[in-house]
C-alpha positions in Angstrom: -6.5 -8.0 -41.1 -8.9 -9.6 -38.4 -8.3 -13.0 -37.5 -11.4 -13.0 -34.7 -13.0 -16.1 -35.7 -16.5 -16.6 -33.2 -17.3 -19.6 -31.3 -19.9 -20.6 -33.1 -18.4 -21.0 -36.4 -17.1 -24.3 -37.2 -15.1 -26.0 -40.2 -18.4 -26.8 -41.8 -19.9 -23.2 -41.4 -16.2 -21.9 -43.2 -17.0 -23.7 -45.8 -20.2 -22.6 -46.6 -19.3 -19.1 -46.0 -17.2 -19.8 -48.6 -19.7 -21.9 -51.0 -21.9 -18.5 -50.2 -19.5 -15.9 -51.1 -18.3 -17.6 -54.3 -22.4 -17.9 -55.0 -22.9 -14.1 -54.5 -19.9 -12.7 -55.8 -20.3 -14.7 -59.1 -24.0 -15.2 -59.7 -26.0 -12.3 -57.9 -23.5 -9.5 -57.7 -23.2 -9.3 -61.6 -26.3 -9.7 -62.1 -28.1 -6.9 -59.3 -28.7 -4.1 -61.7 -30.8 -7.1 -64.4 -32.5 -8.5 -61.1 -33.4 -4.8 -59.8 -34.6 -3.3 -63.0 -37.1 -6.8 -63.7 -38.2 -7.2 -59.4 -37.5 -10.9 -59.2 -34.2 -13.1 -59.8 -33.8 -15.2 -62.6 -34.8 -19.1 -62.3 -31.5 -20.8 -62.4 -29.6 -18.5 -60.2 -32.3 -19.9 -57.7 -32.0 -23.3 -59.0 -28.1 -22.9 -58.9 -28.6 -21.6 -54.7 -30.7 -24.6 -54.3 -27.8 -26.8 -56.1 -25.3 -25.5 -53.7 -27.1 -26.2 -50.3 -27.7 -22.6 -50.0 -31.7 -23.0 -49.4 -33.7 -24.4 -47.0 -30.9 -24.6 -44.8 -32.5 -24.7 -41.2 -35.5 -27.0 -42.6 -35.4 -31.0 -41.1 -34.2 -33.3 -44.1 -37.2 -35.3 -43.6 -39.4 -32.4 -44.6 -36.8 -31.6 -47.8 -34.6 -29.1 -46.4 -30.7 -29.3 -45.4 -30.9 -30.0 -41.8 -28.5 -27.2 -40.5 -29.4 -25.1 -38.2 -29.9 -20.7 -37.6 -26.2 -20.6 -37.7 -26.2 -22.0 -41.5 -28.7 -19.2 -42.2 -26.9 -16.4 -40.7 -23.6 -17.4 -42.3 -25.6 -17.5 -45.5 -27.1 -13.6 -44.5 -23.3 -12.1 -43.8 -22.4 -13.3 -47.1 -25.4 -11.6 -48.9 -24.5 -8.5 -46.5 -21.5 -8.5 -47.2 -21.9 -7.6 -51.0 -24.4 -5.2 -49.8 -27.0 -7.6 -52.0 -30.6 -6.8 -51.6 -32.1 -8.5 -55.0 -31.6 -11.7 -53.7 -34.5 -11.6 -51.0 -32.9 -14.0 -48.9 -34.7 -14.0 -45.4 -35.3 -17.0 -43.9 -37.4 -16.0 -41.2 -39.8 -15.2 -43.6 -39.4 -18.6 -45.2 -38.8 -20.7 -42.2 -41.3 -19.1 -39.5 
């Protein structure tokens, strides 16, 4: 097992990596094959990543995102990676400039 744990990761980004896998092992991964064959994912699974913090993340609060920073995203992007997910579309340098 690796225990290598990188600098940047702190107790908060653990849990999120966490609140991330959860979210993509229970609501995308089951659902890749619907979400290929119809080109988009369906509303509440959306709804249900906004719910959980897992949008927006590097986006000021004041301008209605979470206030994190890259590191939130990227924690966010190994989880999605990690199930070898790529219905979800989730890139936020295309959403975040």
């Amino acid at each position: 097992m690796i225990t290598y744990r990188s600098p940047w990761m702190t107790d908060e980004l653990d849990m999120l990596r966490a609140t991330a896998r959860r979210f993509f092992e229970e609501e995308v991964a089951p659902k890749a094959d619907k979400f290929r064959a119809q080109h988009h994912i369906d509303r509440d699974v959306w709804e249900k990543a906004g719910e959980l913090g897992l949008l927006c993340m590097s986006i000021p609060e004041e301008y209605g995102g979470m206030g994190g920073t890259f590191a939130h995203e990227v924690v966010v992007m190994e989880e999605q990676a990690r199930i070898c997910d790529t219905t979800f579309g989730f890139i936020p340098g295309s959403v975040n400039g």
